[in-house]
Backbone as JSON, one array per atom type, in Angstrom:
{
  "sequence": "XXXXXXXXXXXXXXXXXXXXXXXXXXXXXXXXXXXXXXXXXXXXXXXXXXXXXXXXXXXXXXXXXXXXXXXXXXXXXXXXXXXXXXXXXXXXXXXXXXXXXXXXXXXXXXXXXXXXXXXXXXXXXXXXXXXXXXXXXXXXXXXXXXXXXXXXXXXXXXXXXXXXXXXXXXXXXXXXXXXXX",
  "N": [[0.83, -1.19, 0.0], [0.37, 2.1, -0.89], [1.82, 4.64, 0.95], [2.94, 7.66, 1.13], [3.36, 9.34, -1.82], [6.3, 10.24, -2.62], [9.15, 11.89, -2.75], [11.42, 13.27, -3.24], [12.8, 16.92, -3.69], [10.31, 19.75, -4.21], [8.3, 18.24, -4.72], [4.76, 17.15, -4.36], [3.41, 15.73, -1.52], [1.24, 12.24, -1.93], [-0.96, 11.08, -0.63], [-2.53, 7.45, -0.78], [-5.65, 7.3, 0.02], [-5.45, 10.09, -1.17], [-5.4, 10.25, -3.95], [-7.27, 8.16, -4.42], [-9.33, 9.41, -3.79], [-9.45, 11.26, -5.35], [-10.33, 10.17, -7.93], [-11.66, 9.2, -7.76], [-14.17, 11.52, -7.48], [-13.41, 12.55, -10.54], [-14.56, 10.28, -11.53], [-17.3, 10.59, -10.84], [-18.2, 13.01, -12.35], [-17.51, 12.98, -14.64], [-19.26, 10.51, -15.46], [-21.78, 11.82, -15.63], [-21.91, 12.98, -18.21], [-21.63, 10.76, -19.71], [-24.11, 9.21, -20.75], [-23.93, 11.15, -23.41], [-22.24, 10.22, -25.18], [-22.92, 7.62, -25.53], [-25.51, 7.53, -26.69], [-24.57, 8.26, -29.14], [-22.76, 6.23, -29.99], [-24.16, 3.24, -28.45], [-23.03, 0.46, -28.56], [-20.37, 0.77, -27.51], [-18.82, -0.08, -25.01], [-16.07, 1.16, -23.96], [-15.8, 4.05, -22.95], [-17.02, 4.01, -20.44], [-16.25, 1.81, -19.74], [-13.77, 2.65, -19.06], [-14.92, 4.63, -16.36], [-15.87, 3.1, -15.12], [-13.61, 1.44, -13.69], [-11.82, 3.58, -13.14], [-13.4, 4.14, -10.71], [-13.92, 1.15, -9.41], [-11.22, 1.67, -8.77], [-11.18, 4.0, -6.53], [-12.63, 3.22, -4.68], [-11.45, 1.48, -3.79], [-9.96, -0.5, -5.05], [-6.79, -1.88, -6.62], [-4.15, -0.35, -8.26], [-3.65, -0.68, -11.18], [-2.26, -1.61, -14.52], [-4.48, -1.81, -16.07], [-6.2, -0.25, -15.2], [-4.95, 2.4, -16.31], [-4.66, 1.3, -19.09], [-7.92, 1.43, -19.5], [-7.87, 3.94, -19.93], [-6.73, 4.96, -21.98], [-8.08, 3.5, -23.48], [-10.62, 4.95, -23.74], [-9.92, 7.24, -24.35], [-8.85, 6.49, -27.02], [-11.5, 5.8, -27.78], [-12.86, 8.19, -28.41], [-11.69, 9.52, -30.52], [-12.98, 8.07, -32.27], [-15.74, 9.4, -32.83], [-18.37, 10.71, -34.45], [-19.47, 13.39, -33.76], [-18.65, 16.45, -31.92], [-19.44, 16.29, -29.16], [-19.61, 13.87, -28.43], [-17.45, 13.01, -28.43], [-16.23, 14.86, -26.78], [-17.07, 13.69, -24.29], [-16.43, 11.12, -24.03], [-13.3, 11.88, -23.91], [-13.71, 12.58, -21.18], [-14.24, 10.38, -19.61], [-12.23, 9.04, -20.12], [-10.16, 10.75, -18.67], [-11.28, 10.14, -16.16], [-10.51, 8.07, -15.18], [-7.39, 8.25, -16.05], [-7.39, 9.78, -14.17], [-6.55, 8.8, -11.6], [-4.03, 8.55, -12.06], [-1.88, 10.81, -11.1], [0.27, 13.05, -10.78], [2.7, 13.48, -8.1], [4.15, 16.27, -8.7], [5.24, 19.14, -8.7], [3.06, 21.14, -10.58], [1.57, 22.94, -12.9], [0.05, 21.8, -15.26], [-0.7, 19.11, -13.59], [-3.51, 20.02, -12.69], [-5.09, 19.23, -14.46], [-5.19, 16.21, -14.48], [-6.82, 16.5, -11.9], [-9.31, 18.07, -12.49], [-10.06, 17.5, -14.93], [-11.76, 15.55, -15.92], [-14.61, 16.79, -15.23], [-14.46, 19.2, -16.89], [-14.18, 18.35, -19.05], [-16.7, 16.89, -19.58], [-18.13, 19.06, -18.74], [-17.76, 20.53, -21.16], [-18.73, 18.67, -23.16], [-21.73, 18.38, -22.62], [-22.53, 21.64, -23.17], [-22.12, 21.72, -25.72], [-23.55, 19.85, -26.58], [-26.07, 21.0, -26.52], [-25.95, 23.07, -28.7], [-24.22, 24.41, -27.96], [-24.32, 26.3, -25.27], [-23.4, 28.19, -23.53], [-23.97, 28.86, -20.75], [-25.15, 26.42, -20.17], [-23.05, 24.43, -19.65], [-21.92, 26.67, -17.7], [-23.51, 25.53, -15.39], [-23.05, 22.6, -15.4], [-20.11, 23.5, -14.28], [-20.35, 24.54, -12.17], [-22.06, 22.39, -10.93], [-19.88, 20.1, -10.92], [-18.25, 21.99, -8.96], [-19.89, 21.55, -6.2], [-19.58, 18.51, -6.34], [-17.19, 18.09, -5.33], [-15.14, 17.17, -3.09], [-13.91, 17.63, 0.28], [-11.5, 16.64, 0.68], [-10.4, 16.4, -2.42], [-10.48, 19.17, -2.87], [-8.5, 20.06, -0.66], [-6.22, 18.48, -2.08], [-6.1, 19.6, -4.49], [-5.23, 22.09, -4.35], [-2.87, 22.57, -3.52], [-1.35, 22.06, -5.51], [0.22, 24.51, -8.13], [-2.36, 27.07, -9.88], [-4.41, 25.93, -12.36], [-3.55, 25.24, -16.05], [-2.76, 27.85, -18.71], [-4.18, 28.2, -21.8], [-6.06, 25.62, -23.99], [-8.51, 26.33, -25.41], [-12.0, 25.72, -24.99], [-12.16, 24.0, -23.1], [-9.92, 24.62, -21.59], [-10.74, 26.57, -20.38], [-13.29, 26.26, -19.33], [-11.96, 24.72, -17.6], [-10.2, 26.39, -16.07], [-12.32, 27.57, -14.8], [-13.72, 26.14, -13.21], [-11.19, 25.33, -11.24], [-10.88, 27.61, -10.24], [-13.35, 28.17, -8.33], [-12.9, 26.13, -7.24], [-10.79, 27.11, -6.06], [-11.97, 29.53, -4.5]],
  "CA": [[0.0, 0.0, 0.0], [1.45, 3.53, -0.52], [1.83, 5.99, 2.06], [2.84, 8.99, 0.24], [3.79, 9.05, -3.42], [6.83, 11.44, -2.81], [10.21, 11.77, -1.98], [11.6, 14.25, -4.21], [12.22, 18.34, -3.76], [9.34, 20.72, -5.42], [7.11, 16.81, -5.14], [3.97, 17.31, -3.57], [2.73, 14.49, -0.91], [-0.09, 12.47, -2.29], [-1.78, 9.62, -0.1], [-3.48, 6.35, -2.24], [-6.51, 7.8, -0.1], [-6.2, 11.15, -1.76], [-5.48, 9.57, -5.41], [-8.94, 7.57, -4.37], [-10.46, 10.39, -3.93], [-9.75, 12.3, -6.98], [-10.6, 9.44, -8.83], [-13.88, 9.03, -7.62], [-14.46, 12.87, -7.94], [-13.45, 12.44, -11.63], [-15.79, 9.47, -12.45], [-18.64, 11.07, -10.88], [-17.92, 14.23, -13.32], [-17.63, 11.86, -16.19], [-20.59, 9.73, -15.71], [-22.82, 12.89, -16.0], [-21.32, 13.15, -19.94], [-21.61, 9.21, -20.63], [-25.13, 9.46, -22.16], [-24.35, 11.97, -24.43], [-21.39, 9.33, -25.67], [-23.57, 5.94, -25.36], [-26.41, 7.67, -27.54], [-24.1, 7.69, -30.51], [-22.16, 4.88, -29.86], [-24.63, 2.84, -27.67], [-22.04, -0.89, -28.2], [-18.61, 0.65, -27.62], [-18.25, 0.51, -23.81], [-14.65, 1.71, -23.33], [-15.59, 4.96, -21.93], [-18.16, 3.07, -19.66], [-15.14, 1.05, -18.86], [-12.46, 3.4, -18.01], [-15.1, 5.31, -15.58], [-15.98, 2.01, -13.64], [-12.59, 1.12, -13.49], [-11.77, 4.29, -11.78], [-14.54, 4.35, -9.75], [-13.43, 0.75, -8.81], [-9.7, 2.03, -7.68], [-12.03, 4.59, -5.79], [-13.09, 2.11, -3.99], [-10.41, 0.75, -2.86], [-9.0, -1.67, -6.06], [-5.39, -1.21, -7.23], [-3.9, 0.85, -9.42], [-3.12, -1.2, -12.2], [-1.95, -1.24, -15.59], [-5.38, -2.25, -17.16], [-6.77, 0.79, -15.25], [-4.2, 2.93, -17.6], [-5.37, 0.74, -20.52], [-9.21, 1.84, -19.95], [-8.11, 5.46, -20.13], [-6.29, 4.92, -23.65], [-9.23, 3.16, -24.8], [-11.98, 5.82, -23.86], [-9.45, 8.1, -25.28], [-9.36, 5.86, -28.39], [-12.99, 5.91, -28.53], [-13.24, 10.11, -28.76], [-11.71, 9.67, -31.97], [-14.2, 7.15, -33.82], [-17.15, 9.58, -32.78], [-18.71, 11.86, -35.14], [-19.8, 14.57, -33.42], [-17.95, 16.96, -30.87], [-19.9, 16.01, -27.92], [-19.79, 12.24, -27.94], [-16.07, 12.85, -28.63], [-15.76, 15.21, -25.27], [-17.8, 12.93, -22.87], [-15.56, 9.97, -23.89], [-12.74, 12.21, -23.09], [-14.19, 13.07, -20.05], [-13.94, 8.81, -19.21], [-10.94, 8.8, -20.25], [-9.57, 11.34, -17.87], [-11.59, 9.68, -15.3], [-9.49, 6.42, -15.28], [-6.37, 8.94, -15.57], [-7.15, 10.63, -12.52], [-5.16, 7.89, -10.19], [-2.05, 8.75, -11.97], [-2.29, 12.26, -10.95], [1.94, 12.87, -10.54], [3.19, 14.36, -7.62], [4.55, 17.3, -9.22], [4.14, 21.11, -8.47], [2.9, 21.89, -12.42], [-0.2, 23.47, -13.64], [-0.93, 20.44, -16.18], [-1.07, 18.02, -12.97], [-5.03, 20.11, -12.02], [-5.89, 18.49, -15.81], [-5.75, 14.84, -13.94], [-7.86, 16.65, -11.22], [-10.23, 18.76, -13.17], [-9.9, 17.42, -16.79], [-13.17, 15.01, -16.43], [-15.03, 17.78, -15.01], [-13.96, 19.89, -17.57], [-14.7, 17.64, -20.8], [-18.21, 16.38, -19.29], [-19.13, 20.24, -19.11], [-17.83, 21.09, -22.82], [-19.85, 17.87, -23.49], [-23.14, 19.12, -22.29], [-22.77, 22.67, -23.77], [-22.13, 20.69, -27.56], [-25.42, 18.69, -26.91], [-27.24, 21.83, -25.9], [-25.61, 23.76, -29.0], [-22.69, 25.52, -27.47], [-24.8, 27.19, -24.64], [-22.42, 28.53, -22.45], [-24.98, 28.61, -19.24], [-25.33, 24.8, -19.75], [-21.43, 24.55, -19.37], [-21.46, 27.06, -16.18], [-24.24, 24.95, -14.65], [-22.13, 21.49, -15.4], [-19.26, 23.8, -14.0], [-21.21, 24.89, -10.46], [-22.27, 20.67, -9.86], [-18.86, 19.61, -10.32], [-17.49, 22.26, -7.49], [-20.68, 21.52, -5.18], [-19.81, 17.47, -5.55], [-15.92, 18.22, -5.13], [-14.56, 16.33, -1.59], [-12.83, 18.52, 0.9], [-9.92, 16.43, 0.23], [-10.17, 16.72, -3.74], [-9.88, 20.69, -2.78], [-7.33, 19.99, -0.31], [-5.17, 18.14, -3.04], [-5.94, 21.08, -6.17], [-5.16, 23.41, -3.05], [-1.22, 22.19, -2.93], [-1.12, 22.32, -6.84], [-0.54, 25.51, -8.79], [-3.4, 26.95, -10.98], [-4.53, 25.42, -14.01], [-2.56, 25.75, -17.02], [-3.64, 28.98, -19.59], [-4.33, 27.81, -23.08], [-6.9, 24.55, -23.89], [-9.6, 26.43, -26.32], [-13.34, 26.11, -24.51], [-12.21, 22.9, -22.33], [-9.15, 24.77, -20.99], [-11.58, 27.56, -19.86], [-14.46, 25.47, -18.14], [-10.99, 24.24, -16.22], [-9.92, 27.85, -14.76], [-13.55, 28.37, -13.94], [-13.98, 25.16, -12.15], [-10.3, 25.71, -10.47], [-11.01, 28.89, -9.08], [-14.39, 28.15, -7.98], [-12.79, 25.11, -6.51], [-9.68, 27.34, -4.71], [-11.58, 30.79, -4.09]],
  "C": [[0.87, 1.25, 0.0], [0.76, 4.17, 0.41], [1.86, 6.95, 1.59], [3.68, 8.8, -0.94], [4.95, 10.46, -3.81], [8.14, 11.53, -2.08], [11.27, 12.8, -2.56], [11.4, 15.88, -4.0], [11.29, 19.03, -4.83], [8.22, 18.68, -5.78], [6.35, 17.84, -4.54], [3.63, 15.55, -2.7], [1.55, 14.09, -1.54], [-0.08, 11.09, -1.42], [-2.27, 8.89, -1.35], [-4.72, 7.01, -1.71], [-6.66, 9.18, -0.49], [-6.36, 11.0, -3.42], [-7.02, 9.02, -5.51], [-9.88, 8.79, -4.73], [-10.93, 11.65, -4.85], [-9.74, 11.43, -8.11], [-12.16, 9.29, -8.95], [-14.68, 10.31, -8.05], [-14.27, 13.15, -9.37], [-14.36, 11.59, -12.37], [-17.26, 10.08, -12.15], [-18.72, 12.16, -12.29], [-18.3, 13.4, -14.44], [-18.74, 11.22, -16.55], [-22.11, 10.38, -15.78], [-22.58, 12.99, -17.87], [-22.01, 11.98, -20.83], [-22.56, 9.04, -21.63], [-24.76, 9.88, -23.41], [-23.52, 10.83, -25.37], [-22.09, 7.8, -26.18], [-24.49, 6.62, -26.03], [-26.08, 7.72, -29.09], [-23.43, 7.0, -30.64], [-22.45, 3.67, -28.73], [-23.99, 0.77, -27.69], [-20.98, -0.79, -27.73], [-19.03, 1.16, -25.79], [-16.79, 0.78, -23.26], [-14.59, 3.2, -22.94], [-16.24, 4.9, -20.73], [-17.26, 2.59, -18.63], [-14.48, 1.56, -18.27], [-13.63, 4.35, -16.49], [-15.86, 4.19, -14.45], [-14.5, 1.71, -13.14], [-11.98, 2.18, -12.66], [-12.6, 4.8, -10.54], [-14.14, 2.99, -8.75], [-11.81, 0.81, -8.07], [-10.49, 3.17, -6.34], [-12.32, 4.03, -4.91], [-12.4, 1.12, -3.11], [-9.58, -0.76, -3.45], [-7.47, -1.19, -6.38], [-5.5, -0.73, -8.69], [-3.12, -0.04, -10.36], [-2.93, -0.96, -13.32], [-3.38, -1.34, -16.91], [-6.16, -0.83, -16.47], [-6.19, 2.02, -16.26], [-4.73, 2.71, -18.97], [-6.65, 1.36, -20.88], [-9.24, 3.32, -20.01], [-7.58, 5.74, -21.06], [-7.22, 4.79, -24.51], [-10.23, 3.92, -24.96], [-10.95, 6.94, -24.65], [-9.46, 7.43, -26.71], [-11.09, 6.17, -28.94], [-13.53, 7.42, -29.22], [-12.84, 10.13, -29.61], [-12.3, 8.86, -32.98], [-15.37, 7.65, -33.26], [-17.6, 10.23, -33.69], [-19.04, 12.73, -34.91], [-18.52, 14.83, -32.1], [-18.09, 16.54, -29.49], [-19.93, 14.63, -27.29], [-18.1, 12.04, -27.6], [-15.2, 13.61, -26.75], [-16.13, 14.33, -24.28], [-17.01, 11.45, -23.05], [-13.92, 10.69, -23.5], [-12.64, 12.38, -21.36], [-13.82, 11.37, -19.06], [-12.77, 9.25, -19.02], [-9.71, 9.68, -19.02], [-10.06, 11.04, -16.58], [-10.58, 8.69, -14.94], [-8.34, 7.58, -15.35], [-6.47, 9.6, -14.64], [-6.23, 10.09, -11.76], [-4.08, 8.05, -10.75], [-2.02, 10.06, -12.17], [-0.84, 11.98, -10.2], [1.96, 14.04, -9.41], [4.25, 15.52, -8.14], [4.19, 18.72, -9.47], [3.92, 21.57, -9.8], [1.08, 21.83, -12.36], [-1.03, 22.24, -14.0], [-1.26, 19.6, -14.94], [-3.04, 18.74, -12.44], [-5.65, 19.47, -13.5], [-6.4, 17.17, -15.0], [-6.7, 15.02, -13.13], [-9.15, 16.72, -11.52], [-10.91, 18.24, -14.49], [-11.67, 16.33, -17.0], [-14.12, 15.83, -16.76], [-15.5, 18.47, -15.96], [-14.66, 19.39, -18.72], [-16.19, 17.41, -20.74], [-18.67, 18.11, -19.42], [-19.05, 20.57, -20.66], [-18.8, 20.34, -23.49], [-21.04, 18.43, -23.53], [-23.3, 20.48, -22.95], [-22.6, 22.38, -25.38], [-23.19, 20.44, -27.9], [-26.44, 19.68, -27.35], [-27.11, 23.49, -27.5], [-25.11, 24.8, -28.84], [-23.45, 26.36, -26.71], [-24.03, 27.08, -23.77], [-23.28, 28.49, -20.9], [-25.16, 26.82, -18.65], [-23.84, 24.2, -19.06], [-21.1, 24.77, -17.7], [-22.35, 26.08, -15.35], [-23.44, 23.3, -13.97], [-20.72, 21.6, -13.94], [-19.03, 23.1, -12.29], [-21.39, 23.25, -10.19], [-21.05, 20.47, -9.54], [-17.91, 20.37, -9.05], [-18.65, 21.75, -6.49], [-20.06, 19.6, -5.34], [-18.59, 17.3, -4.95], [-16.21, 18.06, -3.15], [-13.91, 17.68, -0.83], [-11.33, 17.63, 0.68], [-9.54, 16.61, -1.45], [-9.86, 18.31, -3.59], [-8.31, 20.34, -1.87], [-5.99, 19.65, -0.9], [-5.06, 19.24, -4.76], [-5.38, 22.29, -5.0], [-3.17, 23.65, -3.12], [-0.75, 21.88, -4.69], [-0.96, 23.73, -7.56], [-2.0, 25.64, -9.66], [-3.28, 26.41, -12.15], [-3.86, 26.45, -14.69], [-3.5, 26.73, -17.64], [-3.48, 27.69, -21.06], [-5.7, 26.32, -23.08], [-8.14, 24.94, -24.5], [-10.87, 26.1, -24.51], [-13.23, 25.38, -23.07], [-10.83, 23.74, -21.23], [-10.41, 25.99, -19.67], [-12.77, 27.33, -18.74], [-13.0, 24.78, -16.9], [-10.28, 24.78, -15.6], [-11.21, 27.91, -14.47], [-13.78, 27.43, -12.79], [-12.66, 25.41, -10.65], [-10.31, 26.9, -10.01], [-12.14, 29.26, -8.61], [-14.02, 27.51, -6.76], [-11.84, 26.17, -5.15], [-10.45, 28.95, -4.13], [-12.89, 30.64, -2.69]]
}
């Protein structure tokens, strides 16, 4: 079992129970999206997969290499969708299942592993809804109200999200400074 995932100057400490817990905080995020993904590709469960799979490390399964695998393959799947929105909400998996390898490392990109489901599941929903930005902030506002005090406590000991990322980078400064203000 790890203790802390850190040994290294400029690391940050991370517990397996705070990895848990920004895994679980990422599949919930994600599994708000999944519909929009499973309505145009209602056989391909590999974004299905990667957000049980981190839901089961959540839970208290290991961190294995096939959990890695199901966050390649929901990323695989965002590129055989045809539309934008089926393509974000299988991102959105996919960064679910990458949440547990969220690197101790003081860098911007590490609030993507935090945020990045979050993030894709809202661009998702504002796609569906034809790019309504209100649908987006609404997506935004759940994911800080279901956010853990330890999922803040661990974006808390991270700098801010990175600048750049088009519509998805943007829903992930609003969420991160919802989350830290």
């Amino acid at each position: 079992m790890m203790d802390a995932m850190t040994s290294e100057p400029g690391n940050i400490a991370l517990s397996e129970q705070e990895l848990r817990e920004v895994a679980g905080y990422a599949a919930k995020c994600a599994q708000a999206a999944l519909a929009i993904f499973e309505s145009e590709r209602p056989g391909d469960t590999r974004p299905r997969d990667a957000i049980d799979a981190a839901n089961a490390f959540a839970r208290g399964g290991r961190r294995t290499g096939a959990l890695r695998d199901n966050a390649w393959a929901a990323l695989e799947a965002s590129r055989e969708t045809t539309t934008e929105a089926a393509r974000e909400a299988a991102r959105a998996a996919s960064h679910a299942a990458a949440a547990a390898y969220l690197h101790p490392k003081a860098s911007s990109h590490q609030v993507k592993h935090i945020l990045g489901a979050a993030a894709h599941a809202a661009r998702a929903a504002e796609l569906l809804s034809g790019d309504d930005r209100d649908v987006g902030a609404e997506h935004v506002e759940r994911a800080r109200r279901h956010a853990t005090s330890i999922v803040v406590f661990v974006l808390d000991r991270f700098p801010a999200a990175p600048r750049g990322g088009g519509r998805v980078g943007e829903l992930l400064r609003e969420l991160d400074g919802r989350l830290r203000g």
